[in-house]
C-alpha positions in Angstrom: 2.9 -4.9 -40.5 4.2 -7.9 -41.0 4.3 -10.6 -38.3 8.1 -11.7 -36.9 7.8 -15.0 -35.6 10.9 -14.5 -33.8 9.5 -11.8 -31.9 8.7 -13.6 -28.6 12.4 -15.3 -28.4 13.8 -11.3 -29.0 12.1 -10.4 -25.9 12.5 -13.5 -24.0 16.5 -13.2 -24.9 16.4 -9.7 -24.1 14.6 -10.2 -20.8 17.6 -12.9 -19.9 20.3 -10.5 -20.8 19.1 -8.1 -18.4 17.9 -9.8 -15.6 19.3 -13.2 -15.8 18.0 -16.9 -16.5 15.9 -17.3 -13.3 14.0 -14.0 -15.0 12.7 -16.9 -17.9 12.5 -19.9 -16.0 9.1 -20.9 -15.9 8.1 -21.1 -12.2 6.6 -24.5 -12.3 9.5 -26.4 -13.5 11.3 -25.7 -10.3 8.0 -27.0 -8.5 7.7 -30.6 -7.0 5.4 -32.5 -4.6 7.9 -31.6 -1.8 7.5 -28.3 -2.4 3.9 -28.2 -2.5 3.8 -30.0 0.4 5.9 -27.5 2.1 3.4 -24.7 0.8 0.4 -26.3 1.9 1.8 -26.9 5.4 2.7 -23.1 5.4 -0.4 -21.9 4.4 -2.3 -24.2 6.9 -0.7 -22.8 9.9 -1.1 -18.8 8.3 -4.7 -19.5 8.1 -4.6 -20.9 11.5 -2.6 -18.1 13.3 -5.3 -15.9 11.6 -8.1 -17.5 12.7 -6.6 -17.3 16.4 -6.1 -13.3 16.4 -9.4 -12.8 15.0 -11.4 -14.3 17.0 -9.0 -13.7 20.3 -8.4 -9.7 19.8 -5.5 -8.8 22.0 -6.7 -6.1 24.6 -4.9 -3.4 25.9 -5.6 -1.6 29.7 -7.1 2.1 28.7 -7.7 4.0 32.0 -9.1 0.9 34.1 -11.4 -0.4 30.7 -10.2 -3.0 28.5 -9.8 -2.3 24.9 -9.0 -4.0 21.6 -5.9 -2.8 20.2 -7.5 -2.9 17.0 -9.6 0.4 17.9 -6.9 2.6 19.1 -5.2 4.5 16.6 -1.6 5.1 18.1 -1.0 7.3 15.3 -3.9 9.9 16.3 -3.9 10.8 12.6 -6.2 14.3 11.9 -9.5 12.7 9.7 -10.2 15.8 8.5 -8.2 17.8 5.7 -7.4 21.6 6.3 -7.1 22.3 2.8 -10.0 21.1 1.8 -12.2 20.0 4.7 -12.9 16.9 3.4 -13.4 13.9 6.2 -11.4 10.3 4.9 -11.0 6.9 6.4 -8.8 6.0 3.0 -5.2 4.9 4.9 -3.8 6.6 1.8 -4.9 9.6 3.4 -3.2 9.3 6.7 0.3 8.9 4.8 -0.3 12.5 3.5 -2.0 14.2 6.4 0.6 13.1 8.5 3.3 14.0 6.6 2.3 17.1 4.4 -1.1 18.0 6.4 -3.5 17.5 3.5 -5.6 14.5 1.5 -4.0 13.0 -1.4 -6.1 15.1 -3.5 -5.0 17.9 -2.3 -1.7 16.4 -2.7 -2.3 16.2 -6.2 -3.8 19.2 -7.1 -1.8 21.2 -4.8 1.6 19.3 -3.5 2.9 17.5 -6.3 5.4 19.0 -7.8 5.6 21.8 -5.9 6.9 20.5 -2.3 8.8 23.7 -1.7 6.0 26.2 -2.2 4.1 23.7 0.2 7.1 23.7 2.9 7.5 27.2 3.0 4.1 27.8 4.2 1.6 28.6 0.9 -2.0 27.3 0.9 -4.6 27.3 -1.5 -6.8 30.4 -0.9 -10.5 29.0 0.0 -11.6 30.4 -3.2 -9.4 28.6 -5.6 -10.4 24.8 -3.6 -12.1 23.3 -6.1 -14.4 19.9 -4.0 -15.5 18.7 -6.9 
């Protein structure tokens, strides 16, 4: 195959045709020292308001005891899935179990593509789970 030399401005051209010329414009040449001044500034106070939550955890009254917010889980997502009994701390997880009642493999295996069958009620019988 031969090489096309213009092959690069084709794209580039194409690219700009589609999504316009800030889609091309290399990002630097819109940067100056004001700008980066700007940045570091914001960046400075981000890493400060960080530092202040982590180390002062905002607590929340729990029956007379005080507790960080960070341990309760408003949400009360199930950790355990019913399809397949496996236990997950995976956040993806919670998305499905709350949701669809089931893991994302599950999900996969299962789910996907097949929401109706899912909605009207059918569940894997325990001998066709496959944990592996």
């Amino acid at each position: 195959m031969k090489h096309d030399p213009t092959y690069i401005a084709k794209i580039e051209k194409a690219i700009k045709d589609k999504y316009g010329d800030e889609a091309i414009i290399n990002p630097k040449s819109q940067w100056d020292d004001d700008k980066e001044k700007e940045y570091i500034e914001e960046l400075k106070k981000l890493s400060k308001k960080d530092r202040v939550s982590y180390y002062k955890p905002e607590s929340v009254d729990n029956n007379g005891t005080l507790i960080t917010k960070k341990l309760i889980n408003k949400d009360n997502v199930e950790r355990t899935c019913p399809v397949c009994k496996e236990y997950s701390f995976d956040t993806k997880d919670d998305v499905y179990m709350k949701k669809l009642q089931c893991c994302y493999g599950c999900y996969i295996q299962y789910v996907d593509g097949r929401e109706e069958r899912w909605q009207s009620g059918w569940r894997p019988q325990l001998g066709e789970i496959n944990n592996g």
